[in-house]
MDTraj code that builds the backbone (N, CA, C; nanometers):
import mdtraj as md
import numpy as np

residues = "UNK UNK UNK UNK UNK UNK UNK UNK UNK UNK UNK UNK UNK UNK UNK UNK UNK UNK UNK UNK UNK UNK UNK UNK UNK UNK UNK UNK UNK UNK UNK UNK UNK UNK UNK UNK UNK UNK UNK UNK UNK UNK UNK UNK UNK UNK UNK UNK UNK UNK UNK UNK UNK UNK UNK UNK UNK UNK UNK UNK UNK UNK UNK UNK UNK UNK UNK UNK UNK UNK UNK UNK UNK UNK UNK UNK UNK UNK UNK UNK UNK UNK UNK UNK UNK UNK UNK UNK UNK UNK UNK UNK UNK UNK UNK UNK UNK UNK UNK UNK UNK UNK UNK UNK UNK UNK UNK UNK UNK UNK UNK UNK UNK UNK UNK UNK UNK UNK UNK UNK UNK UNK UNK UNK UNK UNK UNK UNK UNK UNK UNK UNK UNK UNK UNK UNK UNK UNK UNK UNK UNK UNK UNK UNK UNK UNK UNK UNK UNK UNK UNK UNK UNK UNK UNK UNK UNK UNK UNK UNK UNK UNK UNK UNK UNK UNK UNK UNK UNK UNK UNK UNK UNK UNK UNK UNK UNK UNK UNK UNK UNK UNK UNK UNK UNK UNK UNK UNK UNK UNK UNK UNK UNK UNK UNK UNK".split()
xyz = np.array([
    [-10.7389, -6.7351, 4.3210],
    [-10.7219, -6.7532, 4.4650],
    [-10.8096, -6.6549, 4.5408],
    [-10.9214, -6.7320, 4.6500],
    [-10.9414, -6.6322, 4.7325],
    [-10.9442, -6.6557, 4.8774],
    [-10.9224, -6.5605, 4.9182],
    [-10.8787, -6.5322, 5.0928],
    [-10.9520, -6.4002, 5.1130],
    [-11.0631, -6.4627, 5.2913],
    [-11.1116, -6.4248, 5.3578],
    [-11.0446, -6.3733, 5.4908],
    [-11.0575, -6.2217, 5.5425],
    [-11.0095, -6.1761, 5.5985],
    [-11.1049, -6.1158, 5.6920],
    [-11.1150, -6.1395, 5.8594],
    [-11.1827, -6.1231, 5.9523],
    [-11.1219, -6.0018, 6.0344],
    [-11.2272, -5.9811, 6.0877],
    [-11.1874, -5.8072, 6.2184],
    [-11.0597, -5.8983, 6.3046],
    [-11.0895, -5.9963, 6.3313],
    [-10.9384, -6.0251, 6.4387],
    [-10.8452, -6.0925, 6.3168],
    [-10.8187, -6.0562, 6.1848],
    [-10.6912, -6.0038, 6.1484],
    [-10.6222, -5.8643, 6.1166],
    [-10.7326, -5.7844, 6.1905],
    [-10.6893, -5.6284, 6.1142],
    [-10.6044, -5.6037, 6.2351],
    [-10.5045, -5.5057, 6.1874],
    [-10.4077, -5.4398, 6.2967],
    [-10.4656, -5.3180, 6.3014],
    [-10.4370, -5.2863, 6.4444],
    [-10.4797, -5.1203, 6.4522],
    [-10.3190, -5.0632, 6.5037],
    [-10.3470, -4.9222, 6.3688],
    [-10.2083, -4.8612, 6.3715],
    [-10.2369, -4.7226, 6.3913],
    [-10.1195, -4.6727, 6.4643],
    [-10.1144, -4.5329, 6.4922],
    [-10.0521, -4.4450, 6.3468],
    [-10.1942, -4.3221, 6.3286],
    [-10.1738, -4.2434, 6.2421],
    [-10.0009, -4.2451, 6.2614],
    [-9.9759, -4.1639, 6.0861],
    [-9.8563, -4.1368, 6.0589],
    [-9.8364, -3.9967, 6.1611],
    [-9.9078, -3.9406, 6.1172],
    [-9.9110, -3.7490, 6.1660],
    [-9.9306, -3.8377, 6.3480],
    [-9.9316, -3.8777, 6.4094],
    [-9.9386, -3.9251, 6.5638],
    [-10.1322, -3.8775, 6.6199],
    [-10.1856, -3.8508, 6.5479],
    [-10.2919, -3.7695, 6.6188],
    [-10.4540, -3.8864, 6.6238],
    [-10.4139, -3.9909, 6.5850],
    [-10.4760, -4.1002, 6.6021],
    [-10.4078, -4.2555, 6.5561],
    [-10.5707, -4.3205, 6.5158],
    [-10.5310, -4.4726, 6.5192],
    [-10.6181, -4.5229, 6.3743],
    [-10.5647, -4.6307, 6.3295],
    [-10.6575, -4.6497, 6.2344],
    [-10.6655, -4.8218, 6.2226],
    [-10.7594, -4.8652, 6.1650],
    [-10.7505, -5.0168, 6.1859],
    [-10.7146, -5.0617, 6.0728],
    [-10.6096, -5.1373, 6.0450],
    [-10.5527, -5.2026, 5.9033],
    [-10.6397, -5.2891, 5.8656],
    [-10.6935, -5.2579, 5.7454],
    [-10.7564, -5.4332, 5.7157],
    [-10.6773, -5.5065, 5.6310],
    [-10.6072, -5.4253, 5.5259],
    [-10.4717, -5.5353, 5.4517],
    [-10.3874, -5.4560, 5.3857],
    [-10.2854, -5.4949, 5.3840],
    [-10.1415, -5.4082, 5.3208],
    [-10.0304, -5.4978, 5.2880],
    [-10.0245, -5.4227, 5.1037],
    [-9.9355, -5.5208, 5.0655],
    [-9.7750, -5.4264, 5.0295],
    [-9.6465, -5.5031, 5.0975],
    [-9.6425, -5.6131, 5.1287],
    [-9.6845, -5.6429, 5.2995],
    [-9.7119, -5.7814, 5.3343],
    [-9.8032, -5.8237, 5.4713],
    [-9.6257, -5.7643, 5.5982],
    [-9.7011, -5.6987, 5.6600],
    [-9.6344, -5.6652, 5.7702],
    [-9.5223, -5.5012, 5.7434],
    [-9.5419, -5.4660, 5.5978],
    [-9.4777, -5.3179, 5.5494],
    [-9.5142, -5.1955, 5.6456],
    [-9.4604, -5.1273, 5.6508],
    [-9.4610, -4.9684, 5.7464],
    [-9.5676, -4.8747, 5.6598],
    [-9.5394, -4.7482, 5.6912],
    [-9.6181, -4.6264, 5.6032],
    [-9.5154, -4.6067, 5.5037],
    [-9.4371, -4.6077, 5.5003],
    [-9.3554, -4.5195, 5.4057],
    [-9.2966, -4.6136, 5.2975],
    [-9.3157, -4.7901, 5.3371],
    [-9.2919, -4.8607, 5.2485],
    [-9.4147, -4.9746, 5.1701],
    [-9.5101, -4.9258, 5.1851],
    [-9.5913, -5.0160, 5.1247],
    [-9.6500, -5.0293, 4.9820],
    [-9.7367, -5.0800, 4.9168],
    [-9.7279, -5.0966, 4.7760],
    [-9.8555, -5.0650, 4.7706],
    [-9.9362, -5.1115, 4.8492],
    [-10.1009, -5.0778, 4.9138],
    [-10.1629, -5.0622, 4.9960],
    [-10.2776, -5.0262, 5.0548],
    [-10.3368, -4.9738, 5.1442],
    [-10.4507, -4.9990, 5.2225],
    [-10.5537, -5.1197, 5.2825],
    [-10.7019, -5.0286, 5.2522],
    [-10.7231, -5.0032, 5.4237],
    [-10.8044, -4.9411, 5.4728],
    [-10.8061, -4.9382, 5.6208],
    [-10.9046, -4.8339, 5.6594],
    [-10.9525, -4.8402, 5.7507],
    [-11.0715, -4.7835, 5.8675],
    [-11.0309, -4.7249, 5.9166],
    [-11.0640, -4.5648, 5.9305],
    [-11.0287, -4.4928, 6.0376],
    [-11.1429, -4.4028, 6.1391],
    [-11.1514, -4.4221, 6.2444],
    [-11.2370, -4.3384, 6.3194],
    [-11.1695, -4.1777, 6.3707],
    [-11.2318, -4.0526, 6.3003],
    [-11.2120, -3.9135, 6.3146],
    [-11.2919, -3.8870, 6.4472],
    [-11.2187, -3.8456, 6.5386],
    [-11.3228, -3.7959, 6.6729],
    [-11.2753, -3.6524, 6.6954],
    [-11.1869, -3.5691, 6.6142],
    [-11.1764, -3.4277, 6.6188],
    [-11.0582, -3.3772, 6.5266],
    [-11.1452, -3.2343, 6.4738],
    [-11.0884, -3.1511, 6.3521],
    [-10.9444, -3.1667, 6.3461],
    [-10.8518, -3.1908, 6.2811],
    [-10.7256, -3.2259, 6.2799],
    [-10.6638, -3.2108, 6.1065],
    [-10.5286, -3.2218, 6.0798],
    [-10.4492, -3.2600, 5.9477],
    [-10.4870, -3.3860, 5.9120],
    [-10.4878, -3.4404, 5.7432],
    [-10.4620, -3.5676, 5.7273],
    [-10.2896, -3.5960, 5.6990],
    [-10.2937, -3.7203, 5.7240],
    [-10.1086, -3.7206, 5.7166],
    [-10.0805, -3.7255, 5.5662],
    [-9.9743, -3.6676, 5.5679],
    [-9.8786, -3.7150, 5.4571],
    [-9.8498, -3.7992, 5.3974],
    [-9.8650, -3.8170, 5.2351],
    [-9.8036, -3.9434, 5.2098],
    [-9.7649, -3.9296, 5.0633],
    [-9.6280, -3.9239, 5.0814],
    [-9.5442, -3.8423, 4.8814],
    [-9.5867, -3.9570, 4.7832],
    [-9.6438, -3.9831, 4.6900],
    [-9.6212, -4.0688, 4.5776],
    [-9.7253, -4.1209, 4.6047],
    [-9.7827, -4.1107, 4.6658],
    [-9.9302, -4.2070, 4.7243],
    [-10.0737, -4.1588, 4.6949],
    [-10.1658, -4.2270, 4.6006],
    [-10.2716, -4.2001, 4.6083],
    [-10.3856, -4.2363, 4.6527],
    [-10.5174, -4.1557, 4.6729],
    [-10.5696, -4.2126, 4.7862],
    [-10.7169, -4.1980, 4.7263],
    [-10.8025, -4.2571, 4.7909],
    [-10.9629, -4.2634, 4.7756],
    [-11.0255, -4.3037, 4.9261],
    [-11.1584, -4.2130, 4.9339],
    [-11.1954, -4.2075, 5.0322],
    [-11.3381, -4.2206, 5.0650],
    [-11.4550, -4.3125, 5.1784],
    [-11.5663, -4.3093, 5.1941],
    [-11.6042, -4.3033, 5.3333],
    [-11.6963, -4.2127, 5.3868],
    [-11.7307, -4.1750, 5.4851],
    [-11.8368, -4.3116, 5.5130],
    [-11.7875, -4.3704, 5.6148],
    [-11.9039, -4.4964, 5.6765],
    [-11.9970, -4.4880, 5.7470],
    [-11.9624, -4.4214, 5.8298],
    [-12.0631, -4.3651, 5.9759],
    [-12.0325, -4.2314, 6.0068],
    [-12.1572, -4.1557, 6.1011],
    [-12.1321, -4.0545, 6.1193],
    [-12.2141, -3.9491, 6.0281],
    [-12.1961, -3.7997, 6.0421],
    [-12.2494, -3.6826, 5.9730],
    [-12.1395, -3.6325, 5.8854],
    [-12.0225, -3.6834, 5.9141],
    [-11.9394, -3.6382, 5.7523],
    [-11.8728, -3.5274, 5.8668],
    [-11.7555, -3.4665, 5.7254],
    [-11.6217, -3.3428, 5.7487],
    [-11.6720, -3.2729, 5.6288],
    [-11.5589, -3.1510, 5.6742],
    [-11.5011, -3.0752, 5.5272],
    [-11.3845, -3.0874, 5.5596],
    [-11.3602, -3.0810, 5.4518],
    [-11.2264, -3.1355, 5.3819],
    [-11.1651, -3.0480, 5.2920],
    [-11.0548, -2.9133, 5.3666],
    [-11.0005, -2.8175, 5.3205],
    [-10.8169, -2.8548, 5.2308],
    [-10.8540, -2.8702, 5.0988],
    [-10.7582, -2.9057, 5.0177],
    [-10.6530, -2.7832, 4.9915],
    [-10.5055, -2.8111, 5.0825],
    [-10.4434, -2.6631, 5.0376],
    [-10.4775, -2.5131, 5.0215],
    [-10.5454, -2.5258, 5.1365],
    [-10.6452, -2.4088, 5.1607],
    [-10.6850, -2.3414, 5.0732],
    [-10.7421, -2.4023, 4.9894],
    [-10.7997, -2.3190, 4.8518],
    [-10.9329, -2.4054, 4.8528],
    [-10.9729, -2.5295, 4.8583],
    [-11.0891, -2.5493, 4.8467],
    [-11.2056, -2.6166, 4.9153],
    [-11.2639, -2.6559, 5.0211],
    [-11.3262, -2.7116, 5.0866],
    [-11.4044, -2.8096, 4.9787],
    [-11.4101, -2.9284, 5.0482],
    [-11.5131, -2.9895, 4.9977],
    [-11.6421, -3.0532, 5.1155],
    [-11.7472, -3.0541, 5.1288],
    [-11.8329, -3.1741, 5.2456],
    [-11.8473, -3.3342, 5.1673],
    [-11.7673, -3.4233, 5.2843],
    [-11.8115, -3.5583, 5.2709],
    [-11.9071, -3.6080, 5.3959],
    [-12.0270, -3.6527, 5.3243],
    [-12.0756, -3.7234, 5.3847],
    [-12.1012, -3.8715, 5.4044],
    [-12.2042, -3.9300, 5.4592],
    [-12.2282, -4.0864, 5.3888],
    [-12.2630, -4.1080, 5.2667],
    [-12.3375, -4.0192, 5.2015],
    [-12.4445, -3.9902, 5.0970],
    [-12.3185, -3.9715, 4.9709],
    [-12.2407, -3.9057, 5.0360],
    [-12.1453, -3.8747, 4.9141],
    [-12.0709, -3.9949, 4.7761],
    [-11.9996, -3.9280, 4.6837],
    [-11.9514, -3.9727, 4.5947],
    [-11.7877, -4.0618, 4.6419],
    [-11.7250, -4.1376, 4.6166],
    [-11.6140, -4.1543, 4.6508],
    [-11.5448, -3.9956, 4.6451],
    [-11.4286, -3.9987, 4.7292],
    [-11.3461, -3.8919, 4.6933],
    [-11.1999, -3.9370, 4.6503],
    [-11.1285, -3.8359, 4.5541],
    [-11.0301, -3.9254, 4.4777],
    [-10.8895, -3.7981, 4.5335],
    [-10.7521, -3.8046, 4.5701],
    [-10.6710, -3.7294, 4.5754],
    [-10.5714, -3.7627, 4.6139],
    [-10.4698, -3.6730, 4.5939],
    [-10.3278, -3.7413, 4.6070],
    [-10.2676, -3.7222, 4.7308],
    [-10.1876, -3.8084, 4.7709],
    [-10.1040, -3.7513, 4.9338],
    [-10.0565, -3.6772, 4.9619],
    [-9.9936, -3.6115, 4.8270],
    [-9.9079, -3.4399, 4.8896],
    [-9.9893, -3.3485, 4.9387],
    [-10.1636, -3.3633, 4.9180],
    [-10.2587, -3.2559, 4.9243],
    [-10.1962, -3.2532, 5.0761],
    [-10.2554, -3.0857, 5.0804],
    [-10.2253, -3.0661, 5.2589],
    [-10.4417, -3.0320, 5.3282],
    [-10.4626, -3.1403, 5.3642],
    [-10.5768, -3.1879, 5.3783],
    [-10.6463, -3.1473, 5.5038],
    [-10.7110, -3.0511, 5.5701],
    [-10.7474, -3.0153, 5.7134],
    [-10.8912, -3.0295, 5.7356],
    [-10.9066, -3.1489, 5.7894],
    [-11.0566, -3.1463, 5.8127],
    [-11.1559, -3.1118, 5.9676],
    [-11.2645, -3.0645, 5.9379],
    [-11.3469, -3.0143, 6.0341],
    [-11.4791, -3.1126, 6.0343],
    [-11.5084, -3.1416, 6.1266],
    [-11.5956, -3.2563, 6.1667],
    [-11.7472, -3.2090, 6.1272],
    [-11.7833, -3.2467, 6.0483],
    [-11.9834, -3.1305, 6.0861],
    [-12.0434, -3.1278, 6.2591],
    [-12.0831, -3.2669, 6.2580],
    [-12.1049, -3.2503, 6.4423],
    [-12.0089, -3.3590, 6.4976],
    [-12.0472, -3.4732, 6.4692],
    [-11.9992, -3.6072, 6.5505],
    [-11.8936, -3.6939, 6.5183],
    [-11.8636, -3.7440, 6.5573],
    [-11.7027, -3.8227, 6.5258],
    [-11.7872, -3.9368, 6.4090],
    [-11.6622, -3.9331, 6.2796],
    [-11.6843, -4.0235, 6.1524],
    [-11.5948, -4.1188, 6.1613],
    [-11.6653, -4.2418, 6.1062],
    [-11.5785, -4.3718, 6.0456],
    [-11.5539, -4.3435, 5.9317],
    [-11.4159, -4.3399, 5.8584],
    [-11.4201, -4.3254, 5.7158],
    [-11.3423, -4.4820, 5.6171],
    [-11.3392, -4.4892, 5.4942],
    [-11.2638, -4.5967, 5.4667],
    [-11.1883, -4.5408, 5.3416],
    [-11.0856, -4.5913, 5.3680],
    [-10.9122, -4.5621, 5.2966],
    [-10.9196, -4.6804, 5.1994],
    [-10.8223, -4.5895, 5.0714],
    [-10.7607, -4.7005, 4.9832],
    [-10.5990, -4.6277, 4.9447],
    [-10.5324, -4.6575, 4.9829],
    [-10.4173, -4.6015, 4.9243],
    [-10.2632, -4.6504, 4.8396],
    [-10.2609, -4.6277, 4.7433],
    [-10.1608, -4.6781, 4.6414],
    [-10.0765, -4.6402, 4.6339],
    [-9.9572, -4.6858, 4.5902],
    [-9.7795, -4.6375, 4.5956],
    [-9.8089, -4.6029, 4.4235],
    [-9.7811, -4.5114, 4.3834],
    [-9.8540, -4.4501, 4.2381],
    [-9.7580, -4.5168, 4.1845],
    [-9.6285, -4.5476, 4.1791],
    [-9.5363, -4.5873, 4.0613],
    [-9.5247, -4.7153, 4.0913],
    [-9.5837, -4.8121, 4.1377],
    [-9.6372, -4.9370, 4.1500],
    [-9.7844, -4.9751, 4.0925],
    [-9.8842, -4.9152, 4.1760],
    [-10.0202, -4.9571, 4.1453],
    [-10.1242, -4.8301, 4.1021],
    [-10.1963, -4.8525, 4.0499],
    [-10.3558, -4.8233, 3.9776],
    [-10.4788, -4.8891, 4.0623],
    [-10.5223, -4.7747, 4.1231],
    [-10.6658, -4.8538, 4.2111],
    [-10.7767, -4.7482, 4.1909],
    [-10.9029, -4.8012, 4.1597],
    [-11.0428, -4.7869, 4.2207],
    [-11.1412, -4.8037, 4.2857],
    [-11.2208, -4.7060, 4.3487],
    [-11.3226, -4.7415, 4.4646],
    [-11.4512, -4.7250, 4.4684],
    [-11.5285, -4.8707, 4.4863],
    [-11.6675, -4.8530, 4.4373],
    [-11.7511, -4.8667, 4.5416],
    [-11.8585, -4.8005, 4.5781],
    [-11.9691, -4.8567, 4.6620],
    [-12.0843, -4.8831, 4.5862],
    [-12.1590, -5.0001, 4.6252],
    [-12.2578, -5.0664, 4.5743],
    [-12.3278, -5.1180, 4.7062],
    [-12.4856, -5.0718, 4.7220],
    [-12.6151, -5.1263, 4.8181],
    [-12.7192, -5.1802, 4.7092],
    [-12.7098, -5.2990, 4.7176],
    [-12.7691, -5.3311, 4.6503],
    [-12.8838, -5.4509, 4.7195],
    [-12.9717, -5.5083, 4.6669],
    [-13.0875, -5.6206, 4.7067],
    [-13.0828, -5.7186, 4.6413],
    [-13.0752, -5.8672, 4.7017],
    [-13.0873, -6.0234, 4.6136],
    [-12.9123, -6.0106, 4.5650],
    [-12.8890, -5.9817, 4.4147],
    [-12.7874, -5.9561, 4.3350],
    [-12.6805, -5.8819, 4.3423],
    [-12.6080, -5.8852, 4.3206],
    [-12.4453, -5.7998, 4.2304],
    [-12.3823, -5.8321, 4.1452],
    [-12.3593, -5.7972, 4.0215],
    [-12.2821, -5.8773, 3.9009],
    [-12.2085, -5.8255, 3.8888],
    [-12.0162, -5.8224, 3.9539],
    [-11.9197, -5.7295, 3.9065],
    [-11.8615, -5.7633, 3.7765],
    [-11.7914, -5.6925, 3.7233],
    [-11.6520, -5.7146, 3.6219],
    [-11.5754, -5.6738, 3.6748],
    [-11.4382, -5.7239, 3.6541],
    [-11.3023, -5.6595, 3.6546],
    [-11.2707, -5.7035, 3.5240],
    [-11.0826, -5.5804, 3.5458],
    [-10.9953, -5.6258, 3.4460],
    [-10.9053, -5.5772, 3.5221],
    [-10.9014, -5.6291, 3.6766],
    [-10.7472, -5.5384, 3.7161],
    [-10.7052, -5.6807, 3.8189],
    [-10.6274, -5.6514, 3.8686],
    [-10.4984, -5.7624, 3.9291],
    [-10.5641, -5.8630, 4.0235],
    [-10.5822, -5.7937, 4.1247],
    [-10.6528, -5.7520, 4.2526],
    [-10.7841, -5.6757, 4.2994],
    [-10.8684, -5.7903, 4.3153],
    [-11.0571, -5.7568, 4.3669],
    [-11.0476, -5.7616, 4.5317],
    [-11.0627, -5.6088, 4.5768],
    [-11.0687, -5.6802, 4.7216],
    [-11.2493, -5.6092, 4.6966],
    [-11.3396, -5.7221, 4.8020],
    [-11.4377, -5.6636, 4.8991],
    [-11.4440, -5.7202, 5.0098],
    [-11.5102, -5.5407, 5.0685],
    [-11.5266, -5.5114, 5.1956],
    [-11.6924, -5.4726, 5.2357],
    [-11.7469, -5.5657, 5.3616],
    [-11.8488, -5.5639, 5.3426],
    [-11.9120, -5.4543, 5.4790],
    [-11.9672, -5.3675, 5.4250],
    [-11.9477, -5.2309, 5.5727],
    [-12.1042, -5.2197, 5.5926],
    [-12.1953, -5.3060, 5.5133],
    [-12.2976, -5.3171, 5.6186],
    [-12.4342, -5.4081, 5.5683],
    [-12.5002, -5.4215, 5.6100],
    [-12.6334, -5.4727, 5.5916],
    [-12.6283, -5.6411, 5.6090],
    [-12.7309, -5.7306, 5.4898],
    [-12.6824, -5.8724, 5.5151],
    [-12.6155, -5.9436, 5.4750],
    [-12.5839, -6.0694, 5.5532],
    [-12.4218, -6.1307, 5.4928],
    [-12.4717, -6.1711, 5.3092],
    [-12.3781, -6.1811, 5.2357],
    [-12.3618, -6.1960, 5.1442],
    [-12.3111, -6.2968, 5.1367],
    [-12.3390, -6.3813, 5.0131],
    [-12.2779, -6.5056, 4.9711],
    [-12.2376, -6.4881, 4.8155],
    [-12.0727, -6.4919, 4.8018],
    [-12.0263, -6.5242, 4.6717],
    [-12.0639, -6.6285, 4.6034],
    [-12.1395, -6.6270, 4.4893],
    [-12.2188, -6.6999, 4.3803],
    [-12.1200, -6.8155, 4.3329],
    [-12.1214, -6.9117, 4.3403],
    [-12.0869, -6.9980, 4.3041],
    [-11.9608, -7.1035, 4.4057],
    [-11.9338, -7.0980, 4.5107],
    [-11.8837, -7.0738, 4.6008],
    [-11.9404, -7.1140, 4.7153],
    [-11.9322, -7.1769, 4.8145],
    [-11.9910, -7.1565, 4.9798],
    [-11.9358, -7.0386, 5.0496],
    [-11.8144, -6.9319, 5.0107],
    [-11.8268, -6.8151, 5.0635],
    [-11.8906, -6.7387, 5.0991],
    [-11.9216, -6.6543, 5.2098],
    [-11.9814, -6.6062, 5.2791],
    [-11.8694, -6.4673, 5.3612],
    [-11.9842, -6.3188, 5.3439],
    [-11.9206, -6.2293, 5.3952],
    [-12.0229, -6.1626, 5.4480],
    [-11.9694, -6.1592, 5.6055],
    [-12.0282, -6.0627, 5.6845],
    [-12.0075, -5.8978, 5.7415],
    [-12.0900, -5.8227, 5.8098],
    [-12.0094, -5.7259, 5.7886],
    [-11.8946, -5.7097, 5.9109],
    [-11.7988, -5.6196, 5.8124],
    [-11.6489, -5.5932, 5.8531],
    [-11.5900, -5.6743, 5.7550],
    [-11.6404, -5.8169, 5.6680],
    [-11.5156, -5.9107, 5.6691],
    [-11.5014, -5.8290, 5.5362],
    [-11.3809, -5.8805, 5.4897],
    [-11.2905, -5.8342, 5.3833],
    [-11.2788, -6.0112, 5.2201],
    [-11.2858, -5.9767, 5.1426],
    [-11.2538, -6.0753, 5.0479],
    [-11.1305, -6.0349, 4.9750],
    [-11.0126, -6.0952, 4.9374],
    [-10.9364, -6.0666, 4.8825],
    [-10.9219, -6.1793, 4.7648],
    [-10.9045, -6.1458, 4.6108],
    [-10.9342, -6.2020, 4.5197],
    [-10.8028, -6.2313, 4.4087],
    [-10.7743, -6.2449, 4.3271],
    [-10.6814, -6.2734, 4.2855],
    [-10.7626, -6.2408, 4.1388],
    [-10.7688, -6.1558, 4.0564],
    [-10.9030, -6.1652, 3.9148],
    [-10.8025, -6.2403, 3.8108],
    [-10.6863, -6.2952, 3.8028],
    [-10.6802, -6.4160, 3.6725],
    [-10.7532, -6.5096, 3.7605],
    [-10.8099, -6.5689, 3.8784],
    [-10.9035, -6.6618, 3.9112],
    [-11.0145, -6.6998, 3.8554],
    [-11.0765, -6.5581, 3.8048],
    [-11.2281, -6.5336, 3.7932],
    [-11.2315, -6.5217, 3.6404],
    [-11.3781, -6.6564, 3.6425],
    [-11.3938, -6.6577, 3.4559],
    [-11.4483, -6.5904, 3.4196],
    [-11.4283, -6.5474, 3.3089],
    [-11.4154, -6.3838, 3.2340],
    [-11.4356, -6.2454, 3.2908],
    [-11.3115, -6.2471, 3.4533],
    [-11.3136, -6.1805, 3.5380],
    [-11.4264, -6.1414, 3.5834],
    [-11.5601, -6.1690, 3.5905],
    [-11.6895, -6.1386, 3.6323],
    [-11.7305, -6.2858, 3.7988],
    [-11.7854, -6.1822, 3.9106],
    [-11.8259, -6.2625, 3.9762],
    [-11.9370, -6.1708, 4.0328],
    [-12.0008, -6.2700, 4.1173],
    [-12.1364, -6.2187, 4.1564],
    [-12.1657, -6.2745, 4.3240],
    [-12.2376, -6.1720, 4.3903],
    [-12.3102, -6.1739, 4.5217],
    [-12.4548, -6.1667, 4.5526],
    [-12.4855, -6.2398, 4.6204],
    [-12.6261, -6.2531, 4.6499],
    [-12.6366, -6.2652, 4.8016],
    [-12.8144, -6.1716, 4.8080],
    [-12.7744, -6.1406, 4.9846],
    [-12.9567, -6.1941, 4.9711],
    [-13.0280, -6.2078, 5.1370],
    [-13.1509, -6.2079, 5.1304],
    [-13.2130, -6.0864, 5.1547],
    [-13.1337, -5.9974, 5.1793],
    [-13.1704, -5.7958, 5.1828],
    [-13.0711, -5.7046, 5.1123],
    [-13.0973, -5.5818, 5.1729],
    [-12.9939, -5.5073, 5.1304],
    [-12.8427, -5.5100, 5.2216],
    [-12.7496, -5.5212, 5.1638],
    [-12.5921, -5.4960, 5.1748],
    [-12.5185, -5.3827, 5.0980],
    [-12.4121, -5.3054, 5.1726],
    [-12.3670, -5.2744, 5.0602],
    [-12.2230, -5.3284, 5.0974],
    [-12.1082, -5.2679, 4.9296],
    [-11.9997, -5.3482, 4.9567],
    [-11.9345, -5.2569, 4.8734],
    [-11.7765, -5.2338, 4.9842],
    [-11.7130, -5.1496, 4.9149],
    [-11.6473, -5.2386, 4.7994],
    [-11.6111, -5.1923, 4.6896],
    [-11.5129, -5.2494, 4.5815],
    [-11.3770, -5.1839, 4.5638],
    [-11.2766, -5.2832, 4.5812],
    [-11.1259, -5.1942, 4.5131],
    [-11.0570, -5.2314, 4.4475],
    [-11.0630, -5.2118, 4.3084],
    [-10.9700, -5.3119, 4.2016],
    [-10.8198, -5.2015, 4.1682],
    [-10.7641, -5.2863, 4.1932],
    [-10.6115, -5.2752, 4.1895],
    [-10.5424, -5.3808, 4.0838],
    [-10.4445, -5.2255, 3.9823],
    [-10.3888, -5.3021, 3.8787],
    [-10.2409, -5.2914, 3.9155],
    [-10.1335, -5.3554, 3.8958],
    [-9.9998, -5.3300, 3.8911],
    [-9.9601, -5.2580, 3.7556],
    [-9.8915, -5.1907, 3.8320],
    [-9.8209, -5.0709, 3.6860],
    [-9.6994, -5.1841, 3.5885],
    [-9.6934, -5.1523, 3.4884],
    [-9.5805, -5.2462, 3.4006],
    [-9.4633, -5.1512, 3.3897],
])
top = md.Topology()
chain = top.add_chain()
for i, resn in enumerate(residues, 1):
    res = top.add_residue(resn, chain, resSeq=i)
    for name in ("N", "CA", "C"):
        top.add_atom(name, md.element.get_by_symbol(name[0]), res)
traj = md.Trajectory(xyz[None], top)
């Protein structure tokens, strides 16, 4: 099964900690709170140095979209700098997280998991013409955060940027699917397994 998900279905929700807003792009289960959900993924725009919120049991992954990037002071013991350029970042919700802006307000993008439910990873890929993924996990979402629209291979699907694909991987034969663009795109990846 797959389902396409557009900017006028995302909700925009007010941070947990109150000190902003963030734009939902999907959360399972559909219409769940913060404190009860199973998954996560969502957009947030940082426009000044602040806490990240809280979240017990919850793990998280993180990519800077736009912007010059933060640091990102983990339990005041370690700073890290994210930029665009950077690696995913991987950490858990209890961290007590204080970030400082470098200059200008950042777009960043969220993945966050209820740990004693789900298993997730987060990939970025810019790539030209091609993409050949694999999975082996439950749930393929992509998210397409920039360049040209992409067309899922085999398929008349089509993703532009912002839109979201949500996948179902027992769909996909021998869980492998593929994208083709006429430039460069890139596309976030988040495969999500359910815990047994």
């Amino acid at each position: 099964m797959m389902q396409k998900i557009t900017p006028e279905d995302h909700r925009i929700m007010p941070w947990k900690n109150g000190q902003g807003s963030t734009t939902e792009l999907l959360i399972e289960p559909i219409g769940a709170g913060l404190d009860d959900f199973d998954w996560r993924i969502s957009c947030a725009t940082v426009q000044a140095d602040g806490d990240f919120s809280s979240f017990r049991g919850v793990d998280r992954s993180l990519l800077i979209m736009s912007g010059s990037g933060m640091n990102l002071n983990f339990n005041q013991q370690v700073t890290l700098t994210l930029t665009p350029e950077s690696q995913v970042l991987n950490f858990v919700g209890e961290d007590h997280v204080q970030a400082g802006l470098l200059h200008d307000a950042i777009t960043d993008f969220n993945v966050m998991t209820r740990r004693s439910r789900w298993l997730h990873s987060l990939e970025k890929y810019t790539f030209d013409q091609v993409l050949s993924l694999q999975t082996q996990s439950d749930l393929l979402l992509i998210y397409h955060a920039d360049g040209d629209v992409v067309q899922c291979m085999g398929n008349d699907v089509t993703l532009s940027r912002y839109e979201l694909l949500r996948i179902e991987s027992s769909g996909l034969d021998s869980g492998r699917i593929a994208f083709k663009s006429k430039g460069k795109a890139t596309l976030y990846v988040v495969h999500l397994k359910q815990r047994t």
